[in-house]
C-alpha positions in Angstrom: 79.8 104.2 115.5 76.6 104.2 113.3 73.5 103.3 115.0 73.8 99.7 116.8 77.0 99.2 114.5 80.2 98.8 116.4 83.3 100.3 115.3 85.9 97.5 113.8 89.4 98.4 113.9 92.8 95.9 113.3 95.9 96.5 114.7 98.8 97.0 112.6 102.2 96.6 113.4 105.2 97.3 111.6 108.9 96.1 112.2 111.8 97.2 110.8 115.6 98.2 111.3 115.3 102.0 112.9 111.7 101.3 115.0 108.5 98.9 115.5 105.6 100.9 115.5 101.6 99.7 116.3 98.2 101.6 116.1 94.6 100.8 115.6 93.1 101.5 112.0 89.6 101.1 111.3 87.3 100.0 108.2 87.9 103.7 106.6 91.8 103.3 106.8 92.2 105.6 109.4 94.6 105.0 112.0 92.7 105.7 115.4 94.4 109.4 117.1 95.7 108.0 120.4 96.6 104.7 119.3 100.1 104.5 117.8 102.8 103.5 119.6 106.6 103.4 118.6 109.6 101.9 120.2 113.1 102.1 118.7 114.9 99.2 117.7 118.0 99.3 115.3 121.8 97.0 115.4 122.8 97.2 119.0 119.6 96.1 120.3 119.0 92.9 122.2 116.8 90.3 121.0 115.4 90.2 124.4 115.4 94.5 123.9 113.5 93.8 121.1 110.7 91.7 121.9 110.4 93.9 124.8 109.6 96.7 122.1 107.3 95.0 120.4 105.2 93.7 123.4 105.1 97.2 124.6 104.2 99.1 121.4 101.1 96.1 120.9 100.0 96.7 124.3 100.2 100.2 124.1 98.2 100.2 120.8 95.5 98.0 122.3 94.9 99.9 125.6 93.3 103.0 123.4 90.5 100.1 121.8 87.3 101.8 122.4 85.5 99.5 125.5 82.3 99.5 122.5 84.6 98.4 119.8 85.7 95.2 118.1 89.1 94.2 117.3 89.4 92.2 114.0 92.4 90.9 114.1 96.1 92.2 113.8 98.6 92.6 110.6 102.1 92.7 111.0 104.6 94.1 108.3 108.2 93.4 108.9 111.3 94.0 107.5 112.6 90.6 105.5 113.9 87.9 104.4 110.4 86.2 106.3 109.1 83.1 106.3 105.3 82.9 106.0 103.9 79.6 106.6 106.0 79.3 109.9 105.4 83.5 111.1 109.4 84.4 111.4 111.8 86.9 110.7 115.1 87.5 109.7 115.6 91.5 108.9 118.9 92.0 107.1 119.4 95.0 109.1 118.5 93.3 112.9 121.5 90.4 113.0 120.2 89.3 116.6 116.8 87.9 114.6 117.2 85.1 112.7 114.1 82.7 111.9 112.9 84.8 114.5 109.1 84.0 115.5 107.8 87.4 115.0 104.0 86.7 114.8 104.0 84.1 117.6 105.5 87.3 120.0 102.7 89.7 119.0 99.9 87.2 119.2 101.2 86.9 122.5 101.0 90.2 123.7 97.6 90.8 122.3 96.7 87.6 124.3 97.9 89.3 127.1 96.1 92.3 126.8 92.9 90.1 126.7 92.4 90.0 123.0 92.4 85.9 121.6 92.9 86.8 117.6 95.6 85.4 115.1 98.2 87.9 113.4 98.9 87.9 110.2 102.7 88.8 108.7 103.6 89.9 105.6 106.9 91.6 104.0 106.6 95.5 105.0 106.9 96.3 101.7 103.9 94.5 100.5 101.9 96.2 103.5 102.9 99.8 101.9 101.6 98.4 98.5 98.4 97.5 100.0 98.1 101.1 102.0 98.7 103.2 99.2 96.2 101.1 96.6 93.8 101.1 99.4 93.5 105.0 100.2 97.1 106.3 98.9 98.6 107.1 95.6 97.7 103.9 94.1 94.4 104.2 93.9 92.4 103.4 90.7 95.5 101.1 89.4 95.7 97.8 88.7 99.4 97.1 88.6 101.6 99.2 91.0 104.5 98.3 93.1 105.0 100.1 96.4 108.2 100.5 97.8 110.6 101.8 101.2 113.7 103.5 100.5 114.9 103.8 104.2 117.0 102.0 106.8 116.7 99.2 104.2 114.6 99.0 100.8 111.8 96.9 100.5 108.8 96.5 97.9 105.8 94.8 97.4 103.9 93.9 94.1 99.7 94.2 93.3 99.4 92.4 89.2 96.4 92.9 87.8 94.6 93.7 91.2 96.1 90.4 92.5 99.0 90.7 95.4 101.3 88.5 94.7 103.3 87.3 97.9 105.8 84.3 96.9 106.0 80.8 98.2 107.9 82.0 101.3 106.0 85.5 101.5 109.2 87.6 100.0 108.1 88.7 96.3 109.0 92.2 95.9 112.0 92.8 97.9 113.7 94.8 95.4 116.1 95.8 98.0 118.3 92.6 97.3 118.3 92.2 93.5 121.8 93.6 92.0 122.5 97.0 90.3 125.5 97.2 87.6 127.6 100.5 87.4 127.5 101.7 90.8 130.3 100.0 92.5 133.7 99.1 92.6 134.9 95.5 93.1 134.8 94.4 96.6 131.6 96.8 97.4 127.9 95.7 97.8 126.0 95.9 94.9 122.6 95.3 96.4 120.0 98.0 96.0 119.7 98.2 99.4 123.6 98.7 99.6 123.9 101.6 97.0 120.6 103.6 97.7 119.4 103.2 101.4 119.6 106.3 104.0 122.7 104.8 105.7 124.8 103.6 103.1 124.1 106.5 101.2 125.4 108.3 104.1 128.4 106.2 104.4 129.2 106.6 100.7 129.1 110.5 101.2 131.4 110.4 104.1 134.0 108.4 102.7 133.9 111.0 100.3 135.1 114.0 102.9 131.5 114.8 103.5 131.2 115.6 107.5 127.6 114.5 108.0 126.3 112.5 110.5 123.4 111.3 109.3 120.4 111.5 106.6 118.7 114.4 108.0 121.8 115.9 107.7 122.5 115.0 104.1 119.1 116.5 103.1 120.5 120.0 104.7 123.5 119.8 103.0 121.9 118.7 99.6 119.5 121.6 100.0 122.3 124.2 100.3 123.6 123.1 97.2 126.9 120.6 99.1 127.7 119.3 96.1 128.6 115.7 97.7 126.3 115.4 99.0 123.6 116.5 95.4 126.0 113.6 94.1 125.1 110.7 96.7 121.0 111.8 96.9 121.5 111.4 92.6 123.4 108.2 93.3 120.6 106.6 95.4 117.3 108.0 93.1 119.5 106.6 89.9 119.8 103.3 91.5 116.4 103.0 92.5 115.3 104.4 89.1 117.9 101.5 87.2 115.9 99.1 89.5 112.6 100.0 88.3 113.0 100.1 84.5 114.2 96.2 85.2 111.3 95.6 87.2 109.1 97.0 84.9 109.9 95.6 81.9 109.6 92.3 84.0 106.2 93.1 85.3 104.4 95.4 83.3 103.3 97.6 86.0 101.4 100.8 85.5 103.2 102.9 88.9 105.5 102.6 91.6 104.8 104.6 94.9 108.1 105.2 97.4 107.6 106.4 100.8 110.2 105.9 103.4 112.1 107.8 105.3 115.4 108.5 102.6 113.1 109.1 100.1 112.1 112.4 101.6 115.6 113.6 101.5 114.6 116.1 98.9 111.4 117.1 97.6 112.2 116.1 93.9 113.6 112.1 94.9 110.5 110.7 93.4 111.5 112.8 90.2 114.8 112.5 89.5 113.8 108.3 90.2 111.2 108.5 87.3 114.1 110.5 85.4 116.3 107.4 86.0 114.1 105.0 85.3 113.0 106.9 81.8 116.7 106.4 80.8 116.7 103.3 81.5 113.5 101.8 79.9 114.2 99.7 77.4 110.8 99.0 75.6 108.4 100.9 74.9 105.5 99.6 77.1 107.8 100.2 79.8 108.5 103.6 79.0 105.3 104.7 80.6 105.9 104.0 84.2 104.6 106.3 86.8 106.6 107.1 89.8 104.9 109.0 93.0 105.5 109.8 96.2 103.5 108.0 99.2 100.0 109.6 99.7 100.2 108.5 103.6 103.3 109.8 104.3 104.5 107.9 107.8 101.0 105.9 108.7 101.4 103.6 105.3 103.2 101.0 106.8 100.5 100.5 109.6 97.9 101.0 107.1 99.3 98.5 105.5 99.9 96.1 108.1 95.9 97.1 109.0 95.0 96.3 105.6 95.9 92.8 105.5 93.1 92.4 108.3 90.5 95.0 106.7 90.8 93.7 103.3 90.8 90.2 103.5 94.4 89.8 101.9 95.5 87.2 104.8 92.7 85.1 104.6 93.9 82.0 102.5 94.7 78.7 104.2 98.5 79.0 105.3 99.5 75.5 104.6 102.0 74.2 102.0 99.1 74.6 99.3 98.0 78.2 100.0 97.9 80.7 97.3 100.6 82.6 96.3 98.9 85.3 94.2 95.5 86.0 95.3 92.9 88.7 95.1 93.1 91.9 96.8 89.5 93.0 97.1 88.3 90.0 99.0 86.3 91.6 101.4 82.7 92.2 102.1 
């Protein structure tokens, strides 16, 4: 704190299929040491499990707010399909949440922990978008998609320094569009269903690899297993066949990944640009950057932080709200 000024932070939150995590983040985009919370959640969980993991990790967050500082307000970032006029969820990966009122449970546990503010929810790949324009590896562009390779595969999308979000709040979920040549008839063709952690895994193992799980499959990949070499290619080369479509749809300038899977190996954000190169198929699209995340873990709650900080939630949520607005709308 500077003087008289007091210290603003938001609370971000961020939901998905492995954990829900919460912290505080302040006007610097700084996530508050202390503050972050995390709770597990994943498929066998309880809806009543849950909420009880989110109302803990909120009110965790919350109880390490500095007695002289102000909380702005509170961003959520969740996992999708959401719905954003009415605040709900239904994660692909969390079956027990369906139309779930997501932002009606966190605004009550910041009630509860004496704090009267709204929340606002977006699609966590949008919040990573946000994070990584704001102080990560997108910084200085204009057109850049961000994007989760994990538990599931999400994205968000920022066109000519405008976030665009989608009449239901679900532009950018890359993880759901359909990739050709991976798959034999009867399997998924999803993104998400070729080149997330755990179906990567699964595709591995019903290959005779003996792995467990995705920390496991970056060993084995690192000491040369060729199986596994073949299912880490396998996921960057869908992602990459994803991209170059995207692209040439949307122009962009770069695509930063973070998530969990996509730190399987050192090189995933490489041999992704290599796939998407081979791919391209004009030249304006031949251009695209690919990164890594310059946040590592914190961008989702930077993110989620971000939609408070810089102004990105403050549109009317009615039927006639905005669905591409600016992203440097605050003061």
């Amino acid at each position: 704190m500077r003087g008289n000024r007091v210290a603003e932070f938001a609370l971000g939150v961020d939901f998905g299929g492995t954990k829900v995590e919460s912290a505080l983040v302040g006007a610097d985009g700084l996530i508050l040491p202390g503050s972050r919370c995390r709770r597990p959640t994943g498929t066998e969980s309880s809806s009543e499990e849950l909420v009880a993991a989110v109302q803990s990790v909120v009110q965790g967050a919350l109880a390490a707010l500095p007695t002289d500082a102000a909380l702005l307000g509170t961003g959520i970032g969740s996992a999708g399909p959401i719905g954003l006029l009415e605040g709900v969820v239904s994660p692909v990966n969390i079956g027990v949440w369906r139309a779930f009122p997501l932002r009606s449970v966190v605004e009550g546990a910041t009630a509860k922990a004496g704090y009267d503010t709204e929340a606002i929810l977006r699609l966590d790949g949008l919040c990573i978008t946000l994070a990584e324009m704001w102080v990560g590896a997108g910084q200085g562009c204009s057109s850049l998609m961000g994007m989760v390779v994990s538990t599931g595969v999400g994205g968000g999308i920022i066109a000519d320094g405008r976030v665009v979000s989608g009449k239901t709040g679900n532009a950018g979920h890359i993880g759901q569009i359909e990739v050709a040549g991976f798959t034999l008839p009867g399997e998924g063709c999803t993104l998400e269903e070729i080149a997330s952690g755990p179906h990567t895994v699964r595709w591995a193992q019903s290959r005779g690899w003996k792995g467990r799980t995705g920390e496991d499959l970056a060993l084995s990949y690192a000491m040369g297993n060729e199986t596994a070499g073949l299912a880490v290619m396998r996921s960057a080369s869908a992602v990459g066949r994803a991209l170059a479509s995207v692209t040439t749809l949307l122009d962009l300038d770069r695509v930063v990944i973070g998530g969990g899977f996509s730190q399987v190996t050192p090189d995933y954000c490489e041999l992704v640009q290599e796939a998407a190169g081979e791919h391209a198929q004009l030249d304006y699209s031949t251009g695209l950057e690919i990164l890594p995340t310059g946040l590592g873990t914190d961008g989702p709650l930077i993110g989620a932080a971000a939609l408070v900080h810089r102004g990105v939630g403050r549109q009317i949520e009615s039927v006639h709200h905005r669905a591409i607005y600016p992203f440097e709308t605050a003061t």
